[in-house]
C-alpha distance (Angstrom), angle and dihedral (degrees) to the residues before:
residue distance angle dihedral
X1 . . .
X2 4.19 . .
X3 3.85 103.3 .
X4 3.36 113.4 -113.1
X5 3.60 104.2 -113.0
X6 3.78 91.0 49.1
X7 4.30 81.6 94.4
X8 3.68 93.0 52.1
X9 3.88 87.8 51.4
X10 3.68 103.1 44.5
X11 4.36 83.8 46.1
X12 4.03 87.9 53.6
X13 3.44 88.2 47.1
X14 4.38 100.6 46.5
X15 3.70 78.7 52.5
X16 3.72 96.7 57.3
X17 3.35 104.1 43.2
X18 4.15 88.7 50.3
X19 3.93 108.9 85.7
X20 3.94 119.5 -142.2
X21 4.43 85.0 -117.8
X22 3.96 90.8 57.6
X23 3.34 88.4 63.2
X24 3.70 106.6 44.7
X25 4.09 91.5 -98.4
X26 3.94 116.1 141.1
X27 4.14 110.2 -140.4
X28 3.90 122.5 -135.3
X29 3.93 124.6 174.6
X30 4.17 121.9 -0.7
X31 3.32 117.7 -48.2
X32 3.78 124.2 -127.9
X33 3.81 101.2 -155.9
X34 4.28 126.4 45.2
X35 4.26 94.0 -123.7
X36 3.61 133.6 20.0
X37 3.65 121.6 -32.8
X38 3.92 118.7 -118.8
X39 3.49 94.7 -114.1
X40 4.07 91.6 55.2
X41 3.87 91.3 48.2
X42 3.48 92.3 39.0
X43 4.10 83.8 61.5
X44 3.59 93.2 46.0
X45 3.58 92.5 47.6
X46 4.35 93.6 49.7
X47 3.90 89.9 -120.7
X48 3.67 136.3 113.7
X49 3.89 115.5 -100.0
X50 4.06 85.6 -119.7
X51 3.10 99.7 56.9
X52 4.16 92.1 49.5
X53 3.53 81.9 48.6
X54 3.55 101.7 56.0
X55 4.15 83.2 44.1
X56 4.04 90.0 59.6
X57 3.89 81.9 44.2
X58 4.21 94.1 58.9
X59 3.72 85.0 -112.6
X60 3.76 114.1 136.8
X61 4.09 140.6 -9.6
X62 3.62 114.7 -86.1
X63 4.10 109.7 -137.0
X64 3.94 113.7 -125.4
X65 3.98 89.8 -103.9
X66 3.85 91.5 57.0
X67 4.08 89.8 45.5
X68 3.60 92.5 44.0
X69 4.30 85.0 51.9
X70 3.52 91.8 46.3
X71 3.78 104.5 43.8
X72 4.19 86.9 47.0
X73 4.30 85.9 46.8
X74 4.18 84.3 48.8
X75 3.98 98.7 46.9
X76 3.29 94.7 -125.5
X77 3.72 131.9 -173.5
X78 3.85 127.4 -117.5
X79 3.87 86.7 -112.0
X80 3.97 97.7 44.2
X81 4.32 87.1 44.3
X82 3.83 82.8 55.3
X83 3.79 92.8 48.6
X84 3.82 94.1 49.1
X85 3.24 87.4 54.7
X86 3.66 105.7 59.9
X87 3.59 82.6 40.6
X88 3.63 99.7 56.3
X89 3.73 86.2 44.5
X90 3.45 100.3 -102.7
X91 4.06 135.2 120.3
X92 3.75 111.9 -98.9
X93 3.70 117.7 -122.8
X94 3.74 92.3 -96.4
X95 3.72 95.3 73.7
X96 4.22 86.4 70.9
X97 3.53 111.8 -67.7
X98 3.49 135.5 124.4
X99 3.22 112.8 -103.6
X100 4.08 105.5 -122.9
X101 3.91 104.2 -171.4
X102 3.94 133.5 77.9
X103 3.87 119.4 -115.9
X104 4.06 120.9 -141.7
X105 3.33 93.8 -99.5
X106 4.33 96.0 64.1
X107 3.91 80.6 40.0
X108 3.33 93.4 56.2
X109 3.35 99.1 51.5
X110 3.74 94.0 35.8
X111 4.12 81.0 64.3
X112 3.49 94.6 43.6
X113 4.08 99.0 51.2
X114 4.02 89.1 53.4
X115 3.85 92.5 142.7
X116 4.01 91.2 51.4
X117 3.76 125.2 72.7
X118 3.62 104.8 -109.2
X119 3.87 146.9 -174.7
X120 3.21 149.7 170.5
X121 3.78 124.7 -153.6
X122 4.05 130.9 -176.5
X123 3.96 121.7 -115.5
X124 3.86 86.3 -94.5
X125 4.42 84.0 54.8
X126 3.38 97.5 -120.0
X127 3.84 106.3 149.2
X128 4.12 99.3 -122.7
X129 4.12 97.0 160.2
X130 4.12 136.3 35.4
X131 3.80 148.1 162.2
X132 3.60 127.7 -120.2
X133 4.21 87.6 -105.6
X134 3.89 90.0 61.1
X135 4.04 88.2 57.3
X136 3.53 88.7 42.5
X137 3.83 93.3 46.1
X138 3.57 104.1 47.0
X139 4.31 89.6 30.9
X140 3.90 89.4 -128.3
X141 3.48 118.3 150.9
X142 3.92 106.1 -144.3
X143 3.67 90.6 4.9
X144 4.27 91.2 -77.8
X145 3.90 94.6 -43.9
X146 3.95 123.4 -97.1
X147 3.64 151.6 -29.1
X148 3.57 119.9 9.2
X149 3.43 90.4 -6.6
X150 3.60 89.4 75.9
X151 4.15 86.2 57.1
X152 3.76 114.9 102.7
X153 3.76 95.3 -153.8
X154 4.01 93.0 47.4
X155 3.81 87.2 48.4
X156 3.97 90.6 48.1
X157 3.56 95.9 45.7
X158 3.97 105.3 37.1
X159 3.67 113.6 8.5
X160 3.91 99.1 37.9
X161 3.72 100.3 16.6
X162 4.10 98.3 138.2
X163 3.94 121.2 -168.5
X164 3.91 112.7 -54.3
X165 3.69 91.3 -137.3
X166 4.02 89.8 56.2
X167 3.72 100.7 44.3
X168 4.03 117.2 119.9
X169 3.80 116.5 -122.8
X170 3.71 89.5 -116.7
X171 3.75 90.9 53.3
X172 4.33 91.4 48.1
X173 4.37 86.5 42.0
X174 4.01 86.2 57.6
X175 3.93 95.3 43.5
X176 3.80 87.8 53.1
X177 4.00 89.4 52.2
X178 3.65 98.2 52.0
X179 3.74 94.5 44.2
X180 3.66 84.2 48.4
X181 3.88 91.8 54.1
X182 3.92 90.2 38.4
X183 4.15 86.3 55.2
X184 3.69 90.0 56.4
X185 3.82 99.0 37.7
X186 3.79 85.7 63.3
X187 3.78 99.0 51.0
X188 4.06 87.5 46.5
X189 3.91 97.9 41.2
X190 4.23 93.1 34.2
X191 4.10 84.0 146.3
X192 4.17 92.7 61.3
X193 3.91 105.2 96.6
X194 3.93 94.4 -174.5
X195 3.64 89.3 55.5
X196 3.98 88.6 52.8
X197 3.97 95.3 46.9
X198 3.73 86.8 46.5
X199 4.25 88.2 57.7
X200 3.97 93.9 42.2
X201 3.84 89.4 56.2
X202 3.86 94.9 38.7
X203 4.15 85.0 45.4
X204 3.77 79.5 48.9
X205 3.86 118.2 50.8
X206 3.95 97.5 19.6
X207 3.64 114.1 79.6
X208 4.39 88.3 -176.6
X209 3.60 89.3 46.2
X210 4.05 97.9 57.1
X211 3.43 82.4 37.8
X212 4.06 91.8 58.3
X213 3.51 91.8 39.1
X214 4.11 100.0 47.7
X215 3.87 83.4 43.5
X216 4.26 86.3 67.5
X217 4.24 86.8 -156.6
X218 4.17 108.2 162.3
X219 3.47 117.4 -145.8
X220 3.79 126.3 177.6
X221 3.87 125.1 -151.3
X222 3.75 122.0 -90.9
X223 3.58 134.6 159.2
X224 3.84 125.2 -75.8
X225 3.79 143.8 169.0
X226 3.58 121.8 -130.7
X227 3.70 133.6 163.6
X228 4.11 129.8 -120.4
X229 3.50 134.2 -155.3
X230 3.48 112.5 -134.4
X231 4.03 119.1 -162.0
X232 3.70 92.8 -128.7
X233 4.07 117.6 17.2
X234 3.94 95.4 36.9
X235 3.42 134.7 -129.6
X236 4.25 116.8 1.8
X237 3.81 117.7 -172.5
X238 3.67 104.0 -162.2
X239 3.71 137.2 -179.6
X240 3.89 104.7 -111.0
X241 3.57 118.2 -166.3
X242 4.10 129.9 -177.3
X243 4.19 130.8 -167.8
X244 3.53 127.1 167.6
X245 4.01 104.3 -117.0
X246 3.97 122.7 -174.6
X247 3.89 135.0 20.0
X248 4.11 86.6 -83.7
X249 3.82 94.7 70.5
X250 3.56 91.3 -110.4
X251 3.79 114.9 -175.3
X252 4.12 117.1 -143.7
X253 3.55 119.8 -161.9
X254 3.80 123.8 -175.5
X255 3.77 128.3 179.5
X256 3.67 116.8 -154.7
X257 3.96 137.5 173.4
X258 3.69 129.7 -139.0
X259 3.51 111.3 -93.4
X260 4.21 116.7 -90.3
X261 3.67 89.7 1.6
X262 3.70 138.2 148.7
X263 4.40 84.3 -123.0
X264 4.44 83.9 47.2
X265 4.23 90.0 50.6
X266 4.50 91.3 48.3
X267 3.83 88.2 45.0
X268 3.62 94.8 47.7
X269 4.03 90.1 45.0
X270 3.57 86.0 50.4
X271 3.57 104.2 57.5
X272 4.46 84.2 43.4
X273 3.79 84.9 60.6
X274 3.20 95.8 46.5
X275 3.86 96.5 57.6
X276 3.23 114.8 97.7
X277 4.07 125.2 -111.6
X278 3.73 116.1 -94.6
C-alpha cells in the first residue's frame, strides 16, 4: 500500500524541479529554493499556500478539482497525472473520465502561437487553457468566469442559443460537430458524472440540442471562417481552425486573420488594448 506521505513528497518534488521561467514567472533577488516556491504554485494552482503546505505535509485529501489545478500548474505528463492520482487517492483518468488537464505538448504550442487567439478545450469542450490573444479577442475577462460557463456546448445551447430560424449554416454545421464529439466523449468517459449531469440538463432545457443529439449525425472538424464581435474594434471574421492534439482528446482552437488585412489590423489593436498600462 503507497504510504501516505509518498503524495506530499512527489508534490514537493514536481514543484522543485519546475523553474519560475517555465511557467511564465519573472525572477527578482536570490532565490532560496531550486523550483517554484509554494506560495507561487499555490497561486497558480487557486489554493491557499497552507493548505498546499499541509498537502506536502501528508495532511489532508486533495478533491479531483484541486488535483486537476495542480497537476495542470506542475506540467505534468499523462503518466505522472495518472500517478498523482492513485496517489492522492483518486481514480486515474483511464478508469472513464475526462481527462481535465493540458499536456506539454498543447502548452507548448499554446506558448508558441502567442500572437494568435488560442484555446484549448477538453473532449467534453470545456475551455480549460488560453493565451492572452483569446482574452483580448473575445474581450473576456477570465475567459467568461467558471463552471459550465466555460463549456462551449452549454454556452451554444443555453446561454447564446439565438433563434433556430436565424442561425447561419456555419453556426448549425459547428453545433452538429460538438454534439457529435460530446456523443462520443460520453461512451469513452461513461465513469465522468459531471459530464453526464451536464447532458441531462442540455437533453433538458434545449429543444435543438435533443434534437441534435436524438438525430445521431457525425461530423468531423474542418476549417471555417466566422466573424466576432469585439466590444471595442468591431466586427473580426477570422479563420478558426480545430484538431484533436494528445492522447487526452484535447481540442485546439486557433483564430487567425488573413495576412495585411483590415480583420489582421482590429485583431492586432485588440490584443494592444488589451495590455495592460505600465
Amino acid at each position: 500500500m503507497v504510504g501516505r506521505n509518498n503524495f506530499g513528497e512527489l508534490l514537493r518534488g514536481w514543484r522543485d524541479r519546475l523553474s519560475p521561467a517555465e511557467v511564465g514567472l519573472s525572477v527578482t533577488g536570490p532565490r532560496r529554493v531550486p523550483g517554484l516556491r509554494r506560495e507561487e504554485l499555490a497561486g497558480m494552482a487557486g489554493v491557499s499556500a497552507d493548505y498546499l503546505r499541509r498537502l506536502e505535509q501528508g495532511q489532508g485529501r486533495p478533491s479531483r478539482a484541486v488535483l486537476d489545478a495542480l497537476a495542470g500548474a506542475l506540467r505534468l505528463s499523462r503518466g505522472e497525472y495518472e500517478y498523482f492520482c492513485i496517489l492522492a487517492g483518486h481514480a486515474a483518468t483511464g478508469t472513464g473520465m475526462v481527462p481535465r488537464r493540458i499536456d506539454q505538448g498543447a502548452r507548448r504550442l499554446l506558448d508558441r502561437l502567442e500572437d494568435l487567439p488560442v484555446c484549448v478545450c477538453d473532449a467534453a469542450w470545456t475551455i480549460i487553457e488560453w493565451n492572452a490573444a483569446w482574452t483580448a479577442m473575445w474581450g473576456w475577462d477570465g475567459c467568461l468566469g467558471s463552471g459550465r460557463e466555460r463549456n462551449v456546448a452549454w454556452r451554444l445551447f443555453t446561454i447564446e442559443p439565438g433563434s433556430t430560424s436565424r442561425l447561419s449554416e456555419r453556426r448549425l454545421r459547428a453545433e452538429t460537430t460538438i454534439v457529435a464529439d460530446l456523443r462520443t466523449a460520453v461512451s469513452r468517459y461513461p465513469a465522468d458524472r459531471r459530464l453526464a449531469a451536464m447532458i441531462a440538463d442540455l437533453l433538458a432545457v434545449s429543444d435543438r440540442f435533443r434534437a441534435v443529439w436524438e438525430n445521431g449525425s457525425t461530423a468531423r472538424h474542418h476549417d471555417d471562417r466566422l466573424t466576432v464581435q469585439h466590444p471595442a474594434v468591431g466586427d473580426l471574421t477570422l479563420d478558426c481552425d480545430t484538431m484533436t492534439i494528445g492522447d487526452d482528446d484535447l481540442r485546439l482552437i486557433v483564430f487567425s486573420a488573413e495576412p495585411d488585412s483590415a480583420d489582421a489590423a482590429r485583431l492586432a489593436l485588440a490584443r494592444t488594448e488589451s495590455l495592460p498600462a505600465k
